[in-house]
Backbone as a printed PyTorch tensor [residue, N CA C, xyz], in Angstrom:
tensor([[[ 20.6750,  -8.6960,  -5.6690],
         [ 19.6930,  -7.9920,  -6.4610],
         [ 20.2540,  -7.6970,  -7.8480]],

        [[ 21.5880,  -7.3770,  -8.1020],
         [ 21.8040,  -6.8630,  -9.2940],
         [ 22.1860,  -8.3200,  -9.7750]],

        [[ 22.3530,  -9.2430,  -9.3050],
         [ 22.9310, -10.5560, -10.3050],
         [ 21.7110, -10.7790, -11.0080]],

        [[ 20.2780, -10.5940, -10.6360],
         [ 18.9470, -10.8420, -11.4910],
         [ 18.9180, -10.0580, -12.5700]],

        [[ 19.1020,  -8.7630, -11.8390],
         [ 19.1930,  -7.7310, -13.2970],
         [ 20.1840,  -8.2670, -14.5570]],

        [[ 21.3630,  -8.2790, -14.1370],
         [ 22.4890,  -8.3320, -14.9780],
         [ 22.3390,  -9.5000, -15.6260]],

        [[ 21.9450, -10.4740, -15.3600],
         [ 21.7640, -11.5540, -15.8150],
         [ 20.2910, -11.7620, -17.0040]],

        [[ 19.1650, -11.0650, -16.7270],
         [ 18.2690, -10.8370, -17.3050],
         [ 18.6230, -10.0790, -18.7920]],

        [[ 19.3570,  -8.9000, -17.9500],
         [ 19.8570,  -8.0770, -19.2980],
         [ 20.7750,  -9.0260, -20.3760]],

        [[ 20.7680,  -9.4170, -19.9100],
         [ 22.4750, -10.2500, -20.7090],
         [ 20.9410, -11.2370, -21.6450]],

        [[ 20.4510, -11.6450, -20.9280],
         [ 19.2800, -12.6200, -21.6660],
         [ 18.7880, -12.5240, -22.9040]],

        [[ 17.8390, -10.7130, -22.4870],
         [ 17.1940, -10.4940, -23.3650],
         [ 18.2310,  -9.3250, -24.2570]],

        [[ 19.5670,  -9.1140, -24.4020],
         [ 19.9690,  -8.9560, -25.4670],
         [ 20.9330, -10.2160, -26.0730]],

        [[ 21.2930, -11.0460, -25.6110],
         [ 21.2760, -12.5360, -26.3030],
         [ 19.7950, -12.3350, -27.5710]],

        [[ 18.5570, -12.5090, -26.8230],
         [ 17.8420, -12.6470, -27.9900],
         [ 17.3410, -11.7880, -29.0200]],

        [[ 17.9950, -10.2760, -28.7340],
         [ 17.7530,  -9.5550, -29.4090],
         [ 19.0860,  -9.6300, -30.2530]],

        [[ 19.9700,  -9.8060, -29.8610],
         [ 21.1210, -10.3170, -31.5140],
         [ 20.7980, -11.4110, -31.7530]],

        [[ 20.2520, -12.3810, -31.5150],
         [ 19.5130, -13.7520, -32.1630],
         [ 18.6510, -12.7950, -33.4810]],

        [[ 18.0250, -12.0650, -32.7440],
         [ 16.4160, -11.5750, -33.5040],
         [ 16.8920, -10.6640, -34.4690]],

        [[ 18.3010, -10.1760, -34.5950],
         [ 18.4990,  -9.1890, -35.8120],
         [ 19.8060, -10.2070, -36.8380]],

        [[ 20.4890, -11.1740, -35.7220],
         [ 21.0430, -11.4070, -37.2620],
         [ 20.4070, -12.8400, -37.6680]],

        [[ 19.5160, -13.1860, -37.4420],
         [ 18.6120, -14.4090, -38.0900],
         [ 17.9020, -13.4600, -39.5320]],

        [[ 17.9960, -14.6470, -40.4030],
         [ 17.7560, -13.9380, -41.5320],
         [ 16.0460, -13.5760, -41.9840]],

        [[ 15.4410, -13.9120, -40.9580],
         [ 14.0850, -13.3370, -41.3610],
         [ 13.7680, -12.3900, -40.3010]],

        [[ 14.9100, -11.5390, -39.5440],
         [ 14.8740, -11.1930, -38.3300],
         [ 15.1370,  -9.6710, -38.7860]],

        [[ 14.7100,  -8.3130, -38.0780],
         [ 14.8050,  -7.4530, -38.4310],
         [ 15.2070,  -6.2920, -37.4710]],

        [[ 16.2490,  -5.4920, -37.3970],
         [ 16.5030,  -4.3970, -36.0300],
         [ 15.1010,  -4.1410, -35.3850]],

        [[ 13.8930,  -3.6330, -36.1970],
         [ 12.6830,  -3.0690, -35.5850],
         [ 12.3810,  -4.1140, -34.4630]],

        [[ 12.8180,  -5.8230, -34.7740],
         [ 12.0840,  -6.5280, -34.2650],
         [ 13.0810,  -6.8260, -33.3710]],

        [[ 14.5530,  -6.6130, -33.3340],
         [ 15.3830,  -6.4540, -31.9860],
         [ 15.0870,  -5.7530, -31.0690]],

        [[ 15.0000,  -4.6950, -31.3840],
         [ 14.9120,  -3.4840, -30.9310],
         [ 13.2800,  -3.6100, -29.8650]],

        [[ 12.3780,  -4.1960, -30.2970],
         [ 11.1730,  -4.3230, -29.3220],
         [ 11.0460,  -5.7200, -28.4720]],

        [[ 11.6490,  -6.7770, -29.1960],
         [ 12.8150,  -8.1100, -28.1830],
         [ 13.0730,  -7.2130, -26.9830]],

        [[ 13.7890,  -6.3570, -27.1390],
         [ 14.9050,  -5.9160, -26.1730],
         [ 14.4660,  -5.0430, -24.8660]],

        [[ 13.2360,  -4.1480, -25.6180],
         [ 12.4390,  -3.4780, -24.7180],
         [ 11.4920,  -4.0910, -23.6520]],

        [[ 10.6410,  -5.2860, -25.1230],
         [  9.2870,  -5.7570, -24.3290],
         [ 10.0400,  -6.9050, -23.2840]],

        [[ 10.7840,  -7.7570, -23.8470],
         [ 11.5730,  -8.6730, -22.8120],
         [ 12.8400,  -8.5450, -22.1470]],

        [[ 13.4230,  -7.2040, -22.1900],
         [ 14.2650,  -6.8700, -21.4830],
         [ 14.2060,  -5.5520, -20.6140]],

        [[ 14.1970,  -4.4620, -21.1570],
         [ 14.1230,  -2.9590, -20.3450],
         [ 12.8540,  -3.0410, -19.6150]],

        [[ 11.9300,  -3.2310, -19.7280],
         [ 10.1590,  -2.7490, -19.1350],
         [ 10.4820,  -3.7760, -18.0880]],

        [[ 10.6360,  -5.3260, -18.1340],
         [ 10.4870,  -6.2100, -17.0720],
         [ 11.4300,  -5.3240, -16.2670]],

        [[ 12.8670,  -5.7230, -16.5140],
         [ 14.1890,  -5.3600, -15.9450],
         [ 13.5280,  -4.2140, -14.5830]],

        [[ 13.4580,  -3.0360, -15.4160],
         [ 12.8430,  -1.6880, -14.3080],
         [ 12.1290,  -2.2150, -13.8070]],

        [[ 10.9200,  -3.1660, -13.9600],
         [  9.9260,  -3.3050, -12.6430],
         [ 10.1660,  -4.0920, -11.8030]],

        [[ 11.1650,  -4.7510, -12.1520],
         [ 11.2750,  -6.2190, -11.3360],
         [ 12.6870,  -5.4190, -10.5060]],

        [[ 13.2560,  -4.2680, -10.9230],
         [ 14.5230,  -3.3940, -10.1940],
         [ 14.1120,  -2.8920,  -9.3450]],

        [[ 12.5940,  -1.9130,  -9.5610],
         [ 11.6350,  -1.0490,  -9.1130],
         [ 11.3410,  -2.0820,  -7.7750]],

        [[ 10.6880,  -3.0880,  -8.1820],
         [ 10.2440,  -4.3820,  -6.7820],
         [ 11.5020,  -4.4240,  -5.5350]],

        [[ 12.3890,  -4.7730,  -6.2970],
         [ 13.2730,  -5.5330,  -5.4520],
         [ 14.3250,  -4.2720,  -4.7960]],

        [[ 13.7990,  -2.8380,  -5.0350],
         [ 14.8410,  -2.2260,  -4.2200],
         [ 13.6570,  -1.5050,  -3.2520]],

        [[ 12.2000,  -1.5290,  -3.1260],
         [ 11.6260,  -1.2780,  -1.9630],
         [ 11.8830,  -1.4380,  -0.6360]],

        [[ 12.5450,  -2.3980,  -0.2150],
         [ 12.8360,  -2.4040,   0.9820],
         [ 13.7840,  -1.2200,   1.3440]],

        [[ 14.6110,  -1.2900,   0.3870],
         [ 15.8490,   0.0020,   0.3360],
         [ 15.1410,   1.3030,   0.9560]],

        [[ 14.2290,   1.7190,  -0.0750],
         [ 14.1130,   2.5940,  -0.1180],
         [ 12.9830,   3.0940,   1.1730]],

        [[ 11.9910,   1.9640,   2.0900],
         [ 11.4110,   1.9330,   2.4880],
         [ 12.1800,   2.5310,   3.8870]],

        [[ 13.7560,   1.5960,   4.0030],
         [ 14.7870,   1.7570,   5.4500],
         [ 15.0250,   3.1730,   5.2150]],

        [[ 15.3720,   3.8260,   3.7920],
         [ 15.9490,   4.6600,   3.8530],
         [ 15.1600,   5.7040,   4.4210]],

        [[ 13.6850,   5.6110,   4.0150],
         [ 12.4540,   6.4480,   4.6600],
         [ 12.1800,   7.0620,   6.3530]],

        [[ 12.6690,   5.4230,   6.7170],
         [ 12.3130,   5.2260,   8.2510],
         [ 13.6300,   6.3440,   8.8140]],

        [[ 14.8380,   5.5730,   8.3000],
         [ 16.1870,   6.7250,   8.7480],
         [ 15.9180,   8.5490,   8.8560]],

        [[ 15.1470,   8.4930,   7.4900],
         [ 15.2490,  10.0550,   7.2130],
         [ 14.3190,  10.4330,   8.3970]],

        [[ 13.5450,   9.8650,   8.2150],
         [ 12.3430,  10.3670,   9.3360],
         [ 12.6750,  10.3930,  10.7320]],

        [[ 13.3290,   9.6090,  11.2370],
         [ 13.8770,   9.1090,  12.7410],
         [ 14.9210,  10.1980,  12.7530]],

        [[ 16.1050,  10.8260,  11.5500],
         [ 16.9010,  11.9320,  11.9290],
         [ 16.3820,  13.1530,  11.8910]],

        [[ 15.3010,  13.3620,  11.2760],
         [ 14.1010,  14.5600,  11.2760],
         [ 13.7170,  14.6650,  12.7570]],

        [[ 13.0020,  13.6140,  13.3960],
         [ 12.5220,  13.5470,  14.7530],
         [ 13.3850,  13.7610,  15.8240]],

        [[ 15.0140,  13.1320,  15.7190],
         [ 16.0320,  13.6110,  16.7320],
         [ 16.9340,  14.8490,  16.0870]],

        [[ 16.5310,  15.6980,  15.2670],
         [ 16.5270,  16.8330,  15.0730],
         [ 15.9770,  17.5880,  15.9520]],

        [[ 14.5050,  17.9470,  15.2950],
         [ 13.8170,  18.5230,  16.4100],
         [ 14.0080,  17.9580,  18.0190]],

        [[ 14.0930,  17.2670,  18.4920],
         [ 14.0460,  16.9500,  19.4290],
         [ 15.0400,  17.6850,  20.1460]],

        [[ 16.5920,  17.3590,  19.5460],
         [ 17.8430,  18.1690,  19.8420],
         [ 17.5700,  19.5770,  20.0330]],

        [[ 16.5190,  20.0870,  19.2630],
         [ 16.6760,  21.4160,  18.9560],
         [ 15.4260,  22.1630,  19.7830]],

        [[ 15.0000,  20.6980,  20.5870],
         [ 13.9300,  21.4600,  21.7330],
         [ 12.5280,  21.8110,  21.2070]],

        [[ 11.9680,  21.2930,  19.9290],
         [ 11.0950,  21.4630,  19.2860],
         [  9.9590,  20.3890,  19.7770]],

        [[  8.8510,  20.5030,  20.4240],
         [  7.8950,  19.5120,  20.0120],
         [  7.6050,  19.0680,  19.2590]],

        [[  7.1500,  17.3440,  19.4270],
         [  6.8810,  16.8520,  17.8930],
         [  5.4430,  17.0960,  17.9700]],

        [[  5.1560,  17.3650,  16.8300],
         [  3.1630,  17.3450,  16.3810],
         [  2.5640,  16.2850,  17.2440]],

        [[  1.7350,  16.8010,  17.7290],
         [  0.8990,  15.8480,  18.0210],
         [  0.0300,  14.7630,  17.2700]],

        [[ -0.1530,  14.1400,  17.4280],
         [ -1.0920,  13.0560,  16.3920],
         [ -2.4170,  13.3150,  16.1450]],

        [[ -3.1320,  13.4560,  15.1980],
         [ -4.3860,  13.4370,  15.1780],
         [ -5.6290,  12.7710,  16.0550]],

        [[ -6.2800,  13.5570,  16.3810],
         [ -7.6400,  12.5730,  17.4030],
         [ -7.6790,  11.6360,  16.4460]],

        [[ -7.8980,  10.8100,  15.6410],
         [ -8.4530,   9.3090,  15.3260],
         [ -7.6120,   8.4400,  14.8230]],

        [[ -6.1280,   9.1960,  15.4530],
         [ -4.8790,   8.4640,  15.3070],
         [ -4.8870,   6.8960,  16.0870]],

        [[ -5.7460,   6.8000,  17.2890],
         [ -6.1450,   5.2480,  17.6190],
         [ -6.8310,   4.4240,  16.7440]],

        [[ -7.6980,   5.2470,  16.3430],
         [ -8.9090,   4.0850,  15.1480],
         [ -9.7450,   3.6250,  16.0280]],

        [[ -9.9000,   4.4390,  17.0240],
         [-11.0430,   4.5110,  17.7690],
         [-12.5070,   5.5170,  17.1800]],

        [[-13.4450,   5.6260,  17.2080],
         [-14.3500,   6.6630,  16.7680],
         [-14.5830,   7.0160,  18.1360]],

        [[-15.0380,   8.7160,  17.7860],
         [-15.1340,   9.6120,  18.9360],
         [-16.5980,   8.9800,  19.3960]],

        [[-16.9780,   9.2060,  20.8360],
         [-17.8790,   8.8950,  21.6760],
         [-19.1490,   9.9900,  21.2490]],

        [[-20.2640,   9.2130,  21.0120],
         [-21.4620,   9.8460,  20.5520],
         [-21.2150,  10.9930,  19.8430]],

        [[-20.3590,  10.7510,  18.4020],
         [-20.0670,  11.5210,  17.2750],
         [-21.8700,  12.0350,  16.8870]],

        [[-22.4630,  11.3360,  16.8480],
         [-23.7740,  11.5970,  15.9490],
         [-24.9010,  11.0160,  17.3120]],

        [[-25.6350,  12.0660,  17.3970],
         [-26.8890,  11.8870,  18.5550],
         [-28.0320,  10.9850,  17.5520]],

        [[-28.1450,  10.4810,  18.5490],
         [-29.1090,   9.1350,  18.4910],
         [-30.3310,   9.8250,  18.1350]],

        [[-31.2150,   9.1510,  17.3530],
         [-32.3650,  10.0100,  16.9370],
         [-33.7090,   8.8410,  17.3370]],

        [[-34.7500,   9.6260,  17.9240],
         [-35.5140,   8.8890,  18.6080],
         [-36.6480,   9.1550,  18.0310]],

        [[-38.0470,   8.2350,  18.3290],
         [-39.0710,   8.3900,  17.6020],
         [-40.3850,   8.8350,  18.6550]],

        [[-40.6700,  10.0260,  18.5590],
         [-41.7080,  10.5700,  19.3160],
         [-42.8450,   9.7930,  19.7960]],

        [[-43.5600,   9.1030,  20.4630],
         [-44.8730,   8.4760,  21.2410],
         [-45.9630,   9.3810,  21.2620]]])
């Protein structure tokens, strides 16, 4: 994961010292080189690729939360009724038309 980063970075400031010492080239215009094609991608594409991380790290915290309580003799919550994704049985009465 970090060889993409590091390597990206290295890229887009390559072209941002291209872009300031070329002689029609200007810091303002390094300086947004560096951001628009280096920092903004960089973070999102860092942001992408460490989800899984952070996703395991989720599951862990939660699973030592649960054998916490558990240790400690606590019931866990119960789940909500429509925790199946079932709908409850004749939620709404049928409406009929008088004769």
């Amino acid at each position: 994961m970090y060889l993409v980063v590091i390597a990206w970075f290295y890229v887009a400031l390559m072209m941002a010292v291209a872009e300031a010492t070329h002689a029609d080239g200007t810091l303002l215009g390094a300086l947004a080189t560096f951001v628009l094609y280096g920092a903004v991608p960089i973070a999102i594409v860092a942001y992408l690729m460490a989800t899984p991380m952070r996703r395991k790290a989720r599951r862990a915290r939660e699973a030592a939360e649960q054998a916490a309580a558990h240790a400690a003799g606590e019931t866990p919550p119960s789940d909500p009724p429509d925790r199946g994704g079932e709908s409850a049985a004749d939620a709404v009465a049928p409406v009929r038309k008088e004769t």
